[in-house]
FIRO-126504 format. One record per residue (C-alpha): y negated, x, z; residue in one letter. Coordinates in pm, whole numbers, plus 50000, padded with zeros to 5 digits. Layout:
REM residues N
YXZA;...
REM end
This chain:
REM residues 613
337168773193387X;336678761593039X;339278780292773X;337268788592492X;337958771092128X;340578791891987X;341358807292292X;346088800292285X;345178818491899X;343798850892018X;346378853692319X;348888845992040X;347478865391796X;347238899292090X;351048890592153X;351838896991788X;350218928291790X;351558941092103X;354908929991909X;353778950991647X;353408923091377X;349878931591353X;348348963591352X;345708967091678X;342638972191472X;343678939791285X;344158914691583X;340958931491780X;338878922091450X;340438885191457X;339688882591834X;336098892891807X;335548870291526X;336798840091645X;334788843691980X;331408851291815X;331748820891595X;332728803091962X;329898815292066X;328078807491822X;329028771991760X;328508769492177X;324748778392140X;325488806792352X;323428834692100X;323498864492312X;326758864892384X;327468859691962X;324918887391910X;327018913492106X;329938901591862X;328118899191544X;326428933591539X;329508951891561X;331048923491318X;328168928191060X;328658965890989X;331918959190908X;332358925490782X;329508917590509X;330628885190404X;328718856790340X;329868834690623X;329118860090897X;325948869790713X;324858829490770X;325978831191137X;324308865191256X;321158852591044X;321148817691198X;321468840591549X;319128859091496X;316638829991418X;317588813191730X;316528840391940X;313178841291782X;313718884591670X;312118885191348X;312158925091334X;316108919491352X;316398889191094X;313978905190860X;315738938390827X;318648914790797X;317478895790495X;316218928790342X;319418949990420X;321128920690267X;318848917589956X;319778958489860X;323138947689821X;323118916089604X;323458919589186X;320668913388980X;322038877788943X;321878868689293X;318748887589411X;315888856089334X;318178834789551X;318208859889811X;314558864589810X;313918825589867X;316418833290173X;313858862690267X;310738835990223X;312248809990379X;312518839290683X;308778846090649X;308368803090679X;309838804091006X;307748826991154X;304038806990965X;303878841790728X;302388821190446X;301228848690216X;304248872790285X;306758842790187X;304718832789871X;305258869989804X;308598866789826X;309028836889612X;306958846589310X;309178877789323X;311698859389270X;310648840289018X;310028874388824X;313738885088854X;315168854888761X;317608860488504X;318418841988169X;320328809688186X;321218777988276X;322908784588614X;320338813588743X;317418785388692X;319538759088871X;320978775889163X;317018792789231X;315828758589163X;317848739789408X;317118766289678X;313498758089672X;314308724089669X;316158724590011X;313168745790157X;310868716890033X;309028741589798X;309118715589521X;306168731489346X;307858763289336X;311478744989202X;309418733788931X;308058766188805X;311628776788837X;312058755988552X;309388759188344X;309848802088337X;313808789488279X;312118773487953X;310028803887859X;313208827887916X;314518807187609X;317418784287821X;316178742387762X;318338713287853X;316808706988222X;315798670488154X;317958659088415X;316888680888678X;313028680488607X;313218641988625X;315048639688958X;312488666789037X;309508651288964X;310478619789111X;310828638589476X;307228648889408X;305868615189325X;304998622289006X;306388593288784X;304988597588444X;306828635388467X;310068617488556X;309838588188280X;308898618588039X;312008640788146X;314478607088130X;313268596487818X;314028629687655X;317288631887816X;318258599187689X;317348612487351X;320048635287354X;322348621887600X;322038579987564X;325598580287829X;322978589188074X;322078553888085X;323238538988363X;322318568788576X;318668564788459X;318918529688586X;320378537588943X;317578565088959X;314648541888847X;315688516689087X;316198542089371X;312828556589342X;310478533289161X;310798501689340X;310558476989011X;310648447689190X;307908447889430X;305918479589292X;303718461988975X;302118494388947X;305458516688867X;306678485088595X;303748490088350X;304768529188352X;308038519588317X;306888494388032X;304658520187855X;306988550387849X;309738528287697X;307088514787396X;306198553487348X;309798563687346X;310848537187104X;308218544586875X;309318582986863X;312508573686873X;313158541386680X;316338553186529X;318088552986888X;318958522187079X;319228532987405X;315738527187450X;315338490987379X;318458483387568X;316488501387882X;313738479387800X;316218444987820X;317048459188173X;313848466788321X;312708433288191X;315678417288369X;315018436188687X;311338424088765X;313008390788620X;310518389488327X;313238366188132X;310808358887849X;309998391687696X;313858402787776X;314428378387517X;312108390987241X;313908428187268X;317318415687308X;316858395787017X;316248424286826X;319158440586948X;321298411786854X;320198418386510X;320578457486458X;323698460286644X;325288427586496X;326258417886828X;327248379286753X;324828369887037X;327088387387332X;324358398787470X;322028367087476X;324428348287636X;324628371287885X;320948371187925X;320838332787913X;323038329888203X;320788355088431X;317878335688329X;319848305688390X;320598313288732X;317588328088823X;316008295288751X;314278304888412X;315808272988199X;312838276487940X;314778310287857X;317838303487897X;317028272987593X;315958296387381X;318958320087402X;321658295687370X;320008279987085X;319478311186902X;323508320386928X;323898283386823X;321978288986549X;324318313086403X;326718281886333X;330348275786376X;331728306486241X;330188325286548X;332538332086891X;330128314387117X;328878285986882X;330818264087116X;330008278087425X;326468281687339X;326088242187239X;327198234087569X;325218257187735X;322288240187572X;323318206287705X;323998221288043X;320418234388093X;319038205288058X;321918182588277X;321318209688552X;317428202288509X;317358164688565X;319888166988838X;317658185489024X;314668159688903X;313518137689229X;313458108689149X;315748106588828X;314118100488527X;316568076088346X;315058074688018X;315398113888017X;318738107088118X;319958084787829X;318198104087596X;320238134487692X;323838112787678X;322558109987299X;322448145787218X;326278147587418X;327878122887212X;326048130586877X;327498168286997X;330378153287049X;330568135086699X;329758170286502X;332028193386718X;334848167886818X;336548164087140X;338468194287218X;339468218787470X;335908238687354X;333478203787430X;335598194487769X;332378201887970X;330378178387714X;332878152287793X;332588153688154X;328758161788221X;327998128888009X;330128111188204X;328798115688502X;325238105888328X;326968070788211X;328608065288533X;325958073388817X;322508063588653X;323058042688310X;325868019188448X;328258025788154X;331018033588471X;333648016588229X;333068040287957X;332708071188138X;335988066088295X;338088057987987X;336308088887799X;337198112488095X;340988096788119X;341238101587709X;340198139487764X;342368143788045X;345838130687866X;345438154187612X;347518183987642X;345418217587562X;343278215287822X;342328246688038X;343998238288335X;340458246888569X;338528225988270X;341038200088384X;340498207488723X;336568205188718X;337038172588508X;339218152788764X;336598163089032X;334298141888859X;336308120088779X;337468112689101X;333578105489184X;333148085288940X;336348067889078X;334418066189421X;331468051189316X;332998021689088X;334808016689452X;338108027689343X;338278051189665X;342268053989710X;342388062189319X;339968089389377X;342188101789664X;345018107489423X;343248130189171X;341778150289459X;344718149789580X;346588166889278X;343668192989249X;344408208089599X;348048209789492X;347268228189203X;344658251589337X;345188255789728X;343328286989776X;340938287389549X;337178275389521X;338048244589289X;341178232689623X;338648237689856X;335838216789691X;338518189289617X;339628187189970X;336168184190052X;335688150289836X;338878138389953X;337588145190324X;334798128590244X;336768095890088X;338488091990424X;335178093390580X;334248065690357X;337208046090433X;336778049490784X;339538077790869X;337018099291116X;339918119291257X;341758125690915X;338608135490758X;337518160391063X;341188180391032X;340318184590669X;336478196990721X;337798218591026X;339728236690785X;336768236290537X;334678254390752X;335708292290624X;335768284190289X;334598315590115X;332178294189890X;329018289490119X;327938252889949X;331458236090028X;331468256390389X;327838240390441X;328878207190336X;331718208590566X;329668214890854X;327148190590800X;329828164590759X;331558175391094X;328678177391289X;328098142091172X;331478126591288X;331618148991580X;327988142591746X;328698101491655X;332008092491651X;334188115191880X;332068111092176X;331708071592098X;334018044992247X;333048018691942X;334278029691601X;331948001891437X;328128023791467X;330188051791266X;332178030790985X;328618011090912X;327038045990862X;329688057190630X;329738022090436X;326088024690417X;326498064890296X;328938050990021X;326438021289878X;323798055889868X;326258070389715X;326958042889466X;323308041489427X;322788009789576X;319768016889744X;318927979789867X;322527970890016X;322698004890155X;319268001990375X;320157965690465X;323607981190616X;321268007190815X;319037979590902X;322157960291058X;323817992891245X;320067989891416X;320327955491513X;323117958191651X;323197989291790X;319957996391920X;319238033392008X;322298045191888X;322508085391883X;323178072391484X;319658062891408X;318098102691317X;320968099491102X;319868064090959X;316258073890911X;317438103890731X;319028087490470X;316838064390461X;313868087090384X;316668104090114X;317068068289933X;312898062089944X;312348100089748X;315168093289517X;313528056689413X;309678081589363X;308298066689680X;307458102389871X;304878093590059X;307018070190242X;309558095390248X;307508119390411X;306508096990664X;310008092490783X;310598126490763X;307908136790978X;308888107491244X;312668122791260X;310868157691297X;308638142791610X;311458120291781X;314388138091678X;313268172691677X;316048178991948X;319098165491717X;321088182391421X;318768166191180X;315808183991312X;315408211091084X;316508193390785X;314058169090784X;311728195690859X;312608216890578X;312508189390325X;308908178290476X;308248216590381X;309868219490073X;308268183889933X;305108199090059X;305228235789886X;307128221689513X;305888188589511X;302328183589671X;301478222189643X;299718224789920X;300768262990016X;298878265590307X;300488233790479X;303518243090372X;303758277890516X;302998263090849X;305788239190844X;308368269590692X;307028289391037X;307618260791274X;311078259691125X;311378296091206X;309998289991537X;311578260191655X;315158261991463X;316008298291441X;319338292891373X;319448266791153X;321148272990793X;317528267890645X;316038296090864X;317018322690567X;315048307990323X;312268292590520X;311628328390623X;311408341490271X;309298313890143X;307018316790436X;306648355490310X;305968348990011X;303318323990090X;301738347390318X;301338372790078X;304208397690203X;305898423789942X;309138418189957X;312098438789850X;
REM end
């Protein structure tokens, strides 16, 4: 049989009084104790309830009061728990007795006597005493009974009695009844006294309002905040919760106008609209973002982030045509302007690095000033006050640009040194990338695989992508391939793409066909090919070859991709939502896991309407 829990402590505990250490009365008390809360904790209530009665008359403290009470309930005797609560109830100080009424009403609950436990709780509402902790501690035991009604009233006679301060609790109150406008009220006031309550007002809006998929709860959010700032316009903590909220549905554009104004009254030096421009930034809000950097760079030189903010400026729009499909040249050359005119009024320093190095890559890759780009990038790179990750991030592109005038082994080198000098980092892993992808180029399949093997972890998700799709490519074409020459006219053609040489690069393709008819290459070749006809503005032919890899290849690793750039071009380019959202749930259907499934499924949501958190 089964000791009981406890049971080597009561032998021990009889052996010390039969020793004498304990006097009988003592060690009997312990034993009976420690079995009824044995019992208890067993679910075995009769046998507790011949323990706890004798207990009880004794023993009035609070923690065999709970256990003979909870007992009690369990066995369904209300006469028992009821004369309980009341004997209780005679005891307790005038302090304690509302609490102990609410226990008495909660009694009455259990056993569906509405009208005798509203009894009960008014009464104790009537002898609730003066002060701050009375009103709490009667408020928070209706609150665990669910009575929220009743937890507010608590408050409101707390008020009357003369005792105030309960913003706190009568917001997080009225948000567990639903009532919003209540809990905006209460956290508005609080903040009016008690602005460090900030960031808890956040968490709590958040929590309970929803912001970003409730359009509803944002305009009360938005209209409490105008009220409160005009009763309130000496204090500051409301416009600042304004900035957030703003940021949180991602409404970039009026952010701006209130952070602005911030700026101004707290003579911030534009801290916190560069902080603004770079959520807006990456959020994909570059009309914002403009307008914040060029306010800060408005303030002139003397300011902290004039610099920074010039750059900024320039990088907005670099990051914009990047992204532009095909590349719009003249857009292009205008922008290398604005960098070097930059350049002339702020000079080339450690500050204007990222000028140096962003226009280089314009003069090098799509105005064929290669020459120049590399001589201004090898100028900034011998001088000496360089940030060593500016550096860094400059000999990355420089080593492209290297790889595209076809100095490939020269581009090895400065990769090369980057891993060296930052082997565990983001800015190692994204150089031995390029240099993996050089050997590729040259032909080295097997070096380049070791290095892309090892790329595979990487912490940053766009290099680990990269990687894969790269090793998948040698591995599904090379590896399993007894001729070497299929694979090294891919990657010569991949290079001439690279190089921008649309023309020679197709004509290589065209040749690896020839010659190799049916080659497990060609998904690969049409793929690029389609790439190099969207790049030159010719989409519909892209699309056509997109949608041909997606019907004869739909069983290779270039399935999905050419399916989610068919959907993609079909959403942002043609808008034609309905189309689109067809081809983001074949994805879904056909290629679940493909590394496009996570955002074809949240595109396809959003197309079909879904609120999404």
């Amino acid at each position: 049989m089964r000791e009981p829990r406890g049971f080597h402590r009561i032998v021990f505990a009889l052996l010390l009084a039969g020793m004498g250490l304990f006097a009988p009365d003592q060690a009997h008390a312990q034993t009976d104790l420690e079995l009824a809360e044995f019992y208890f904790n067993e679910g075995s209530y009769p046998q507790a309830r011949l323990y706890l009665e004798t207990i009880w008359k004794k023993n009035k403290t609070n923690a065999v009061y709970k256990m003979y009470y909870g007992t009690l309930l369990a066995l369904d005797d209300f006469v028992e728990a009821e004369k309980l609560v009341k004997t209780r109830l005679k005891r307790r100080h005038k302090n304690s007795k509302s609490t102990a009424l609410v226990d008495l009403g909660s009694l009455y609950l259990q056993f569906d006597k509405q009208e005798q436990a509203m009894e009960a709780f008014v009464e104790a509402l009537e002898l609730m005493q003066p002060g701050r902790s009375a009103a709490v501690s009667l408020a928070n035991a209706f609150i665990k009974l669910d009575e929220l009604d009743m937890a507010l009233a608590t408050y409101e006679r707390a008020q009357k009695l003369g005792t105030t301060g309960f913003d706190y609790e009568l917001a997080n109150l009225q948000g567990m009844r639903g009532d919003f406008v209540g809990m905006l009220d209460a956290y508005m006031s609080l903040l009016n006294t008690r602005p460090n309550y900030l960031r808890t007002v956040q968490n709590s809006m958040n929590r309970n309002l929803r912001l970003t998929t409730t359009e509803d709860n944002r305009e009360l959010v938005r209209v409490a905040l105008l009220r409160a700032i005009q009763a309130y316009p000496d204090k500051t903590v409301f416009p600042e919760l304004l900035v957030w909220h703003f940021n949180q549905i991602q409404d970039f554009a009026s952010s701006f106008v209130h952070a602005k104004s911030l700026d101004l009254r707290l003579a911030e030096q534009g801290t916190r609209l560069m902080e603004l421009g770079h959520t807006a930034q990456a959020n994909g809000d570059a009309d914002t973002a403009l307008r914040c950097y060029g306010y800060v760079a408005g303030k002139g030189p003397d300011n902290p982030y004039f610099f920074t903010a010039r750059n900024e400026l320039l990088q907005v729009r670099f990051n914009e045509l990047m992204q532009a499909v095909p590349a719009d040249l003249e857009a292009m050359a205008s922008l290398a302007q604005e960098y070097a005119s930059s350049l002339t009024d702020l000079g080339v320093r450690s500050e204007t690095a990222m000028m140096v190095k962003d226009r280089a890559h314009l003069l090098a890759f799509y105005l064929k000033r290669g020459e120049e780009a590399i001589a201004d990038l090898e100028r900034l790179l011998a001088q000496n006050d360089l940030n060593e990750r500016v550096a860094a991030a400059c000999k990355l592109t420089l080593g492209d640009i290297y790889v595209f005038e076809g100095l490939i082994w020269d581009a090895s080198l400065l990769f090369s040194q980057v891993v060296l000098d930052f082997k565990n980092e983001a800015l190692g892993h994204e150089a031995k990338f390029r240099n993996a992808r050089v050997s590729y180029f040259g032909g080295d399949f097997n070096w380049a695989q070791n290095q892309l093997n090892a790329l595979k972890a990487s912490t940053s998700k766009l290099i680990s992508n990269d990687a894969i799709e790269l090793s998948l490519l040698i591995t599904d074409n090379f590896n399993l391939d007894t001729l070497t020459e299929p694979m090294e006219m891919f990657a010569r053609a991949d290079l001439l793409r690279m190089q921008r040489q649309f023309d020679d690069a197709r004509a290589t393709l065209d040749s690896l066909e020839e010659a190799h008819p049916g080659h497990p290459l060609e998904d690969e070749s049409m793929m690029m090919s389609a790439d190099m006809f969207l790049e030159q503005g010719r989409l519909d032919t892209a699309m056509a070859i997109y949608r041909d890899v997606v019907d004869l290849h739909f069983d290779d690793i270039t399935g999905d991709d050419a399916l989610f750039r068919l959907a993609d071009l079909t959403h942002r380019t043609l808008l034609d939502p309905e189309t689109a959202q067809g081809l983001y749930e074949q994805l879904l259907f056909d290629f679940p896991g493909s590394l496009y499934a996570v955002e074809a499924r949240k595109r396809f949501r959003e197309l079909r309407g879904d609120q999404l958190e």
